[in-house]
C-alpha positions, 0 to 999 in steps of 0.5 A: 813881474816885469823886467826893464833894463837900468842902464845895464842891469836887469830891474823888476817890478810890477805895478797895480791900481790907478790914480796918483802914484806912489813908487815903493822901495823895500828893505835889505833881503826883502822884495816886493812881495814880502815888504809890500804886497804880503804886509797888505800895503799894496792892497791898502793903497790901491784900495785908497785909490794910488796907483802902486808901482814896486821896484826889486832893488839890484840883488834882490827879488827878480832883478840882477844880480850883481857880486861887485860891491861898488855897484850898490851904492845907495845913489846907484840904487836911487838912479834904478827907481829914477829910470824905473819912473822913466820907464812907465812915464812917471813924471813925478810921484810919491816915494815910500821906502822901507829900512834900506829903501829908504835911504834910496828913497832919500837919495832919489828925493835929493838927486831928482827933487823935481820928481818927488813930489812928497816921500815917507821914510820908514823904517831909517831916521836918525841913523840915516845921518849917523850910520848903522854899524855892523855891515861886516858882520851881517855879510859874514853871517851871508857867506857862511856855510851854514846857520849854526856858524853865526854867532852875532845877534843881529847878523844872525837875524839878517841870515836867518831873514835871507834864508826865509825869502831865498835871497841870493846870499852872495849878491846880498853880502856884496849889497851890504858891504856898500849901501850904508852911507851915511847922508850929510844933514846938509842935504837933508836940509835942503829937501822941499817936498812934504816928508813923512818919517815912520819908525818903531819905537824899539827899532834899534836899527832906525834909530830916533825919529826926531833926529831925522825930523829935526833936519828935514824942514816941516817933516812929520814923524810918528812913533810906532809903539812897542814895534820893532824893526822887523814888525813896524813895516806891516804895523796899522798905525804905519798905514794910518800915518801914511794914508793920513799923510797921503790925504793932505798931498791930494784927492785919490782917485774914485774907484 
C-alpha cells in the first residue's frame, strides 16, 4: 500500500499492470480490496491489459481519518483522485467508480473534463440527481453501541457491512452525513467523454439507469439482472459491459 499527501491528508492506494489507465473509486465502507481486488476486478482489468491504479477514499481503507463532516464533500473527494493522478503523473485516464465513487467518479469528470478521458458509473444512476435518503439513520446506526440497537433496515445493512470490513465507524458516520449531494442535471449535461452507467436491477439505492443516461449526451447503460446494490459490484455481466465499453476507447496493451 502506498501513501500520498492530498493537500493535508494522508491518501492510500496502490497500482498494478501496465498500459492505458484506469483510476477506481470504491463504495461508502468499502476499500480497495474489497470493492476491487476481492471481486476480481483488478485481475480482469489487468489481465485486459489496463494499468490499474485504486484510491482509499479519506475515512476509508488506509487513508486518514477525518471526523469532521464538511471535510467529505464529494467534490473534496474528486480533488483527492485528481492529486492522486497528479501523483503518479496521469495525464488523463478512464475513471471507474462504484455506488458512492461514483458520484466522486462524476464530480472529478465535471471539475477536471480534460483529465478523463472516458468514466463508468456504477452502482448510482438516476438517484445521482434525486438524491438518496437516509444518511442520519445510517450514521446513527455507525455511532451505536452495538448492533442489536439498530433497528432500520437499510442502516442496519450499512452497519453490519462497516463491521465486516473493520471500518472506523466514526470517520464513516461523519463521511455519510456530508457526501450525498445531489448533482444538478445541468452539469451532467454538459459532460463530453464516453459514459458508461452500470446498475442492478434491484438496486434500490442506484436508482433507474435510464434517468441517469437520459441526461448525459451519448451515454450507455446497462441493467444487471436480478443484482442488487450489494451484489451487482463483482457481477460478470458488469465486467463484460465495462471491458466491451473499454475496447471501443482503445487498444489494451500486449501482454
Amino acid at each position: 500500500m502506498h501513501k500520498f499527501n492530498s493537500a493535508g491528508v494522508d491518501i492510500a492506494y496502490e497500482e498494478w499492470g501496465a498500459g492505458p489507465p484506469i483510476l477506481l473509486i470504491h463504495g461508502f465502507a468499502s476499500n480497495i480490496y474489497v470493492n476491487w481486488r476481492d471481486t476480481s476486478w483488478v485481475k480482469t482489468l489487468t489481465h485486459g491489459g489496463y494499468r490499474v491504479v485504486a484510491i482509499d477514499n479519506r475515512g476509508h481503507g488506509e487513508s486518514a481519518k477525518l471526523y469532521d463532516s464538511e471535510q467529505y464533500s464529494a467534490p473534496a473527494m474528486a480533488d483527492d483522485a485528481r492529486r492522486l493522478m497528479d501523483h503518479l503523473q496521469i495525464e488523463k485516464a478512464v475513471v471507474m467508480g462504484y455506488s458512492m465513487g461514483a458520484r466522486i467518479s462524476a464530480f472529478l469528470t465535471m471539475q477536471y473534463p480534460e483529465r478523463v478521458s472516458a468514466a463508468i458509473f456504477a452502482g448510482l444512476a438516476s438517484r445521482m440527481i434525486t438524491g438518496v435518503g437516509g444518511s442520519e439513520e445510517i450514521a446513527q446506526a455507525l455511532e451505536a453501541d452495538n448492533l442489536a440497537e439498530v433497528t432500520d433496515r437499510d442502516a442496519r445493512g450499512f452497519r453490519i457491512f462497516a463491521d465486516s470490513t473493520k471500518s472506523d465507524r466514526k470517520a464513516l458516520a461523519a463521511c455519510i452525513r456530508f457526501s450525498r449531494v445531489k448533482i444538478k442535471p445541468e452539469g451532467l449535461a454538459a459532460i463530453t467523454c464516453p459514459v458508461l452507467v452500470v446498475a442492478g436491477e434491484k438496486d434500490e439505492v442506484a436508482g433507474d439507469v435510464t434517468g441517469l443516461t437520459s441526461v448525459i449526451p451519448g451515454a450507455r447503460g446497462v441493467v444487471l439482472a436480478n443484482r442488487n446494490h450489494m451484489n451487482a459490484v463483482g457481477d460478470s455481466g458488469y465486467k463484460a459491459a465495462v471491458i466491451d465499453f473499454l475496447k471501443g476507447l482503445h487498444k489494451p496493451a500486449e501482454m
